[in-house]
C-alpha positions as CSV (number, residue, x, y, z in Angstrom):
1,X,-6.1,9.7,-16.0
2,X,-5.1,6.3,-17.4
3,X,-3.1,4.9,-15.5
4,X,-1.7,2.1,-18.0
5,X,-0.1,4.8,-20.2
6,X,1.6,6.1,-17.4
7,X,1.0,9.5,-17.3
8,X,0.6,11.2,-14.1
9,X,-1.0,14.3,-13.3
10,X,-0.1,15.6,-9.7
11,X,-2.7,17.6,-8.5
12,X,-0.7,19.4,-5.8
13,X,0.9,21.7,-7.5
14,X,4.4,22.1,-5.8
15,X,7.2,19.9,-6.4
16,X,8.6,17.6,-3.6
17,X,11.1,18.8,-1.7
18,X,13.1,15.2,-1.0
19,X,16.2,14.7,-2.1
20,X,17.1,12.7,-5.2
21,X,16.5,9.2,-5.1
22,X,19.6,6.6,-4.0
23,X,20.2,3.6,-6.4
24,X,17.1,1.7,-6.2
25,X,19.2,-1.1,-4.2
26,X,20.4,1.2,-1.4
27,X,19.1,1.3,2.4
28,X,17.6,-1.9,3.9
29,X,14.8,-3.4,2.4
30,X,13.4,-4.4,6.1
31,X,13.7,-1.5,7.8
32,X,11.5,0.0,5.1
33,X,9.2,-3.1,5.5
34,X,8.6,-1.8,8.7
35,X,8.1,1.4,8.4
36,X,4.8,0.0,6.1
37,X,4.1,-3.0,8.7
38,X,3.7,-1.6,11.8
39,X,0.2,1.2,11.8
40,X,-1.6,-1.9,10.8
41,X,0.7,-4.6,13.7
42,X,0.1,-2.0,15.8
43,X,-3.7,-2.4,15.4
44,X,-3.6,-5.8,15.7
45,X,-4.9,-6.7,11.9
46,X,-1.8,-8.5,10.8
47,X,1.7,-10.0,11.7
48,X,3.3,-11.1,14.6
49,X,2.1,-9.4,18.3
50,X,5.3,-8.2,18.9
51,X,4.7,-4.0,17.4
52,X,6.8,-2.6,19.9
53,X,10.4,-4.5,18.5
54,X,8.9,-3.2,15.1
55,X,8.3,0.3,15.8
56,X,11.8,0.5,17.3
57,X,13.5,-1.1,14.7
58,X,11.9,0.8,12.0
59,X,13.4,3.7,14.3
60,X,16.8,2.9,14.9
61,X,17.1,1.4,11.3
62,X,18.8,-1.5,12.8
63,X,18.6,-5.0,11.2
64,X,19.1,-8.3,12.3
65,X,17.7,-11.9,12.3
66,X,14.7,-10.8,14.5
67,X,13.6,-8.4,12.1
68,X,13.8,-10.2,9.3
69,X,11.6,-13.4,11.6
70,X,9.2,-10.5,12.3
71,X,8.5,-10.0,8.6
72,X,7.7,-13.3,7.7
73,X,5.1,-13.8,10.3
74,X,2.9,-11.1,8.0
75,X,1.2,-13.7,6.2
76,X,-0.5,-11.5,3.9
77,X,2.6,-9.4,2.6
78,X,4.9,-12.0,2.8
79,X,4.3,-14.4,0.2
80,X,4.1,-11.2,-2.5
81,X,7.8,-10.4,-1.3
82,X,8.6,-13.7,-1.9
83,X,7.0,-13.7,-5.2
84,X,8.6,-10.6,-6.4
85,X,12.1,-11.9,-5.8
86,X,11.5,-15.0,-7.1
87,X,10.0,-13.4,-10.6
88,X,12.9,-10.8,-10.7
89,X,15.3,-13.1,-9.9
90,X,16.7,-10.3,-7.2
91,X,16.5,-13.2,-4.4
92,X,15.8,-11.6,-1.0
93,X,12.0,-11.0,-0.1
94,X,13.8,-8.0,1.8
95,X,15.7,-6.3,-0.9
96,X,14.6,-2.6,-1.1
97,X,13.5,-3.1,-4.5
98,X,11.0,-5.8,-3.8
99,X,9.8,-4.4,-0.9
100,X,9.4,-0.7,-2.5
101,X,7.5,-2.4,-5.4
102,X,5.0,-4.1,-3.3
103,X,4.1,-1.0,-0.8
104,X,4.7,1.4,-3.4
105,X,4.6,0.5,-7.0
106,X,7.3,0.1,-9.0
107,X,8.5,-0.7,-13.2
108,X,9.8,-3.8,-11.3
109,X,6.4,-5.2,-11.6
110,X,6.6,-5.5,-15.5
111,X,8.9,-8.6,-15.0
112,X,6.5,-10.5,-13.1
113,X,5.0,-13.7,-15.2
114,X,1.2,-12.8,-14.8
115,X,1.0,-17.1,-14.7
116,X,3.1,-17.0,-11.6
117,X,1.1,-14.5,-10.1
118,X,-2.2,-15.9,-11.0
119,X,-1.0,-19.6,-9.4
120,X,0.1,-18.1,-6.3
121,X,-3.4,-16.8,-5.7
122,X,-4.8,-20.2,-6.5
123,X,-2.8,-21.6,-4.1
124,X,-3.4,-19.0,-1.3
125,X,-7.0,-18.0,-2.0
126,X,-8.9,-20.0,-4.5
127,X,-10.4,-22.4,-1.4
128,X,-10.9,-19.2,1.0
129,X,-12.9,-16.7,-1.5
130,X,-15.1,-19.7,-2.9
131,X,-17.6,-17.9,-6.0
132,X,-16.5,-14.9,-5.6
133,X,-12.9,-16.1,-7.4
134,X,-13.9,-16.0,-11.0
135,X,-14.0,-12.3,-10.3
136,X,-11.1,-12.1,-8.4
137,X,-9.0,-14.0,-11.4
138,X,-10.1,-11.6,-14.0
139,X,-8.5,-8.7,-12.0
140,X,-4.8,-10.4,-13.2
141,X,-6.0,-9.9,-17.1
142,X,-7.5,-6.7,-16.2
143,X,-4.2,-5.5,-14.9
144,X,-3.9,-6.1,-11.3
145,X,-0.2,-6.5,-10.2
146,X,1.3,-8.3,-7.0
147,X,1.2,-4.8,-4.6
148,X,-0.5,-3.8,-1.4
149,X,-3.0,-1.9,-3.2
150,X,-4.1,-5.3,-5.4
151,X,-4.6,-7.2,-1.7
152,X,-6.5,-4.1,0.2
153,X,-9.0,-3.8,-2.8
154,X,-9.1,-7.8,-4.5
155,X,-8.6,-9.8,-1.4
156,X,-9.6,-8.2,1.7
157,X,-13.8,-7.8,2.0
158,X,-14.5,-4.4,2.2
159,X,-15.0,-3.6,-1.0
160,X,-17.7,-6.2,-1.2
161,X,-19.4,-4.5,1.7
162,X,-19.4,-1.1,0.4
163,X,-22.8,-1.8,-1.2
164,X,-24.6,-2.8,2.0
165,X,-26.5,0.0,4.2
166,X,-23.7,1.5,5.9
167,X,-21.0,1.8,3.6
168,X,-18.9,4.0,5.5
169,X,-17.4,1.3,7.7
170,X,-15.5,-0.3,5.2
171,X,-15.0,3.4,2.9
172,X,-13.1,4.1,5.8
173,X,-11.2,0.9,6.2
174,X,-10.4,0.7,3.0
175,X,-8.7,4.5,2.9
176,X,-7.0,3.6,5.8
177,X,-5.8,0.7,4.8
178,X,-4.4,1.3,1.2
179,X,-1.3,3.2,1.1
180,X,-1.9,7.2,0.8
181,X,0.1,9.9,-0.2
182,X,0.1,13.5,1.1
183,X,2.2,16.9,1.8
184,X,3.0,17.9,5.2
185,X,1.8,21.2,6.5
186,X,3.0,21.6,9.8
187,X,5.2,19.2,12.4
188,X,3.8,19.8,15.9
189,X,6.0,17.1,18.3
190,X,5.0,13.7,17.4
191,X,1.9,14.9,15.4
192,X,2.0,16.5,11.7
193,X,-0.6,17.8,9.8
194,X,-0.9,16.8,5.9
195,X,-3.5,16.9,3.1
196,X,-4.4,13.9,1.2
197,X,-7.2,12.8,-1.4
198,X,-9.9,10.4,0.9
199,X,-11.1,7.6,-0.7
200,X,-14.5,8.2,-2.0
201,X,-17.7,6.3,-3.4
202,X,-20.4,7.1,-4.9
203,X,-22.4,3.7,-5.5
204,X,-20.9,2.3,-8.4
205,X,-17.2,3.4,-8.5
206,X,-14.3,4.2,-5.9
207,X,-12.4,7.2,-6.6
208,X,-10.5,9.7,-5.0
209,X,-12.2,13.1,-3.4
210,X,-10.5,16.9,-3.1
211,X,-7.5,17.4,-1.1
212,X,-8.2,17.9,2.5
213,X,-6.4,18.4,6.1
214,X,-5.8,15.6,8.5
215,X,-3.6,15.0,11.7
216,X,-1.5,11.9,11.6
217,X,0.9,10.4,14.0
218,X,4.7,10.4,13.2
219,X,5.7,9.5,16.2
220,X,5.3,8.0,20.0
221,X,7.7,9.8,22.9
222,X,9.7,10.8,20.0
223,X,10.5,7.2,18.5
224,X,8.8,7.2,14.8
225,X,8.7,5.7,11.5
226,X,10.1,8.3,8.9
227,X,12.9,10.4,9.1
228,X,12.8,14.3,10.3
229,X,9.9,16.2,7.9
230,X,9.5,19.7,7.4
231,X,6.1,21.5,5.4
232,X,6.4,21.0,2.2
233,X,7.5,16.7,2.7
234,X,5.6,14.2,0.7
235,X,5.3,11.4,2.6
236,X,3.5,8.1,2.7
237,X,0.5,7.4,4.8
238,X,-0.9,4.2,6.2
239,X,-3.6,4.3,8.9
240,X,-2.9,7.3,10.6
241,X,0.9,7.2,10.2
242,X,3.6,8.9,8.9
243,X,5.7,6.1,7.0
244,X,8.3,7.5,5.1
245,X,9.1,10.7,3.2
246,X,8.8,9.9,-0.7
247,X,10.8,11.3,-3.4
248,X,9.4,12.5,-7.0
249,X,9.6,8.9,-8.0
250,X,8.2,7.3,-5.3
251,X,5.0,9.7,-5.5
252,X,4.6,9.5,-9.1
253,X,4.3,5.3,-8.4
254,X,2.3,5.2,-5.7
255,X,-0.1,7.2,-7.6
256,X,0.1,5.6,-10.6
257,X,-0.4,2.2,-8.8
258,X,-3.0,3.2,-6.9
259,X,-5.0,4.2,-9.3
260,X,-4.7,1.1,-11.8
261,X,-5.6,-0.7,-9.0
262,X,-8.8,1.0,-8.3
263,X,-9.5,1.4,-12.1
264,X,-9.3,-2.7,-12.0
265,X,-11.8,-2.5,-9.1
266,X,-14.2,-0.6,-10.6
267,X,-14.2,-2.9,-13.8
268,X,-15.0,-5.5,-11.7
269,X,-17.3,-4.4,-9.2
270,X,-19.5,-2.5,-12.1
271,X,-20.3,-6.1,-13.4
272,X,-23.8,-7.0,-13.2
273,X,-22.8,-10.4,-11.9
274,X,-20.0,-9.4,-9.7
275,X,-22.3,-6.9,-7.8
276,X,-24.2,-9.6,-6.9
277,X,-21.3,-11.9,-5.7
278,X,-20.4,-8.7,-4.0
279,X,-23.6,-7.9,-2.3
C-alpha cells in the first residue's frame, strides 16, 4: 500500500456496519478526547491522576469546565490540539474536528504549515531528544503529520529500543499504545472480543501481522467508553479498550495514517546512521 496516494485496501472483507457519518463538527470534541485519553490515564502514563472523572465523563458524554481542565493537563496531546486549531484556524483545541484528526487522521491535516509543525517540535523536544533530533526532524519532510501515531512512533523511545535483546517489551508497548482498529466478534458484559492486525517486527521494519482474536475491555460495572456494539462494529482500540465505534471514514483514516506513519518510521530507522542513534 502507499499510503501517500491514498488508496486503501481493507483487508477485512465486510463493510462496517456504523451509521453514516454526522457533519464532521457534530458531537463534542472532549468527550471524544476522552474516550482516547483515558486506557493510557488509567495506566498512569499520561495526564492528570484523576481517571475516574474521565471515564465517567467520557460515559455520560457530559461536558463542562472540568473536562475541558482535565484535557489540558495531557501534556503530550495537548499542544497538537492546540496546534491543529491554530493551523486550521477552527479555534478550540476541543473541536471534534481537531480532536478526530489527531487520534484518528484526518484531510484536515493537509492545512497544517509543515514550518509550524516543525517549530513546535523545536520548542518541545529539540533540548529533550539531544542527537537523536536530526532524525526526528527529517520525519516532517518525510511526511510525518501532527497525530498520535507521529508521537507514539517519533517521540516516545520504544522504537529506539526495539533493536536491543528483548524487543518484545517495547513491540508490545508500542501496539498498545498506537491507536488500533478492529471488528467486534462477540459482546460478553463489559468484555468484547475483536480481531485486529498486531504490530510486528522483524529487525529492520515495523509492519502489521494477520488478523487475529483478542479480548478487550469496553467497560467497568457497566460504565464504558463507546457506545452499545454489536458483531460486526468497527471500533477503535487503545490499550486494551474499546474507544469508540468508527464509521467507513473513520477506518479508512486511521488506516491510512497509521500506516504513513510507520512507512516514515521505517525510512528512518533503516538509516545506517539512525540505527545507531537508535541502538
Amino acid at each position: 500500500m502507499n499510503p501517500e496516494s491514498g488508496s486503501v485496501q481493507l483487508a477485512i472483507p465486510s463493510k462496517p456496519t456504523a451509521s453514516p457519518d454526522p457533519p464532521a463538527w457534530a458531537g463534542d470534541g472532549a468527550t471524544m478526547f476522552a474516550r482516547y485519553a483515558y486506557p493510557p490515564n488509567e495506566l498512569g502514563y499520561c495526564g492528570p491522576d484523576d481517571h475516574k472523572s474521565l471515564l465517567e465523563y467520557a460515559n455520560a458524554g457530559m461536558v463542562d469546565p472540568g473536562l475541558a481542565q482535565l484535557a489540558r493537563g495531557f501534556s503530550g496531546a495537548w499542544p497538537y490540539l492546540e496546534l491543529i486549531a491554530h493551523e486550521t484556524k477552527i479555534g478550540s483545541p476541543l473541536d471534534r474536528r481537531v480532536v478526530e484528526a489527531y487520534w484518528l487522521g484526518s484531510s484536515l491535516l493537509s492545512r497544517i504549515d509543515m514550518t509550524s509543525f516543525g517549530n513546535s517540535l523545536i520548542d518541545r523536544f529539540k533540548t529533550r531528544v539531544g542527537q537523536s533530533w536530526g532524525y526526528l526532524a527529517e520525519a516532517i519532510p518525510a511526511g510525518a503529520l501532527p497525530t498520535h501515531s507521529f508521537h507514539v512512533f517519533g517521540i516516545y523511545p520504544w522504537v529506539g529500543l526495539l533493536r536491543g535483546e528483548r524487543s518484545e517489551h517495547p513491540l508490545h508497548v508500542l501496539d498498545r499504545c498506537r491507536i488500533r482498529w478492529g471488528k467486534v466478534l462477540s459482546v460478553d458484559g463489559d468484555r468484547a472480543e475483536v480481531i485486529s492486525q498486531p504490530l510486528t517486527w522483524d529487525g529492520t521494519s515495523l509492519g502489521l501481522g494477520e488478523y487475529r482474536s483478542e479480548t478487550v475491555t469496553r467497560g467497568i460495572g457497566g460504565i464504558g467508553l463507546a457506545a452499545q456494539l454489536a458483531p460486526g462494529d468497527y471500533v477503535s482500540l487503545h490499550w486494551d479498550w474499546v474507544c469508540d465505534r468508527l464509521s467507513r471514514r473513520q477506518l479508512v483514516n486511521l488506516r491510512r495514517y497509521s500506516m504513513l506513519e510507520l512507512d516514515v518510521t521505517n525510512r528512518r530507522v533503516s538509516r545506517p546512521a539512525a540505527a545507531v542513534v537508535l541502538s
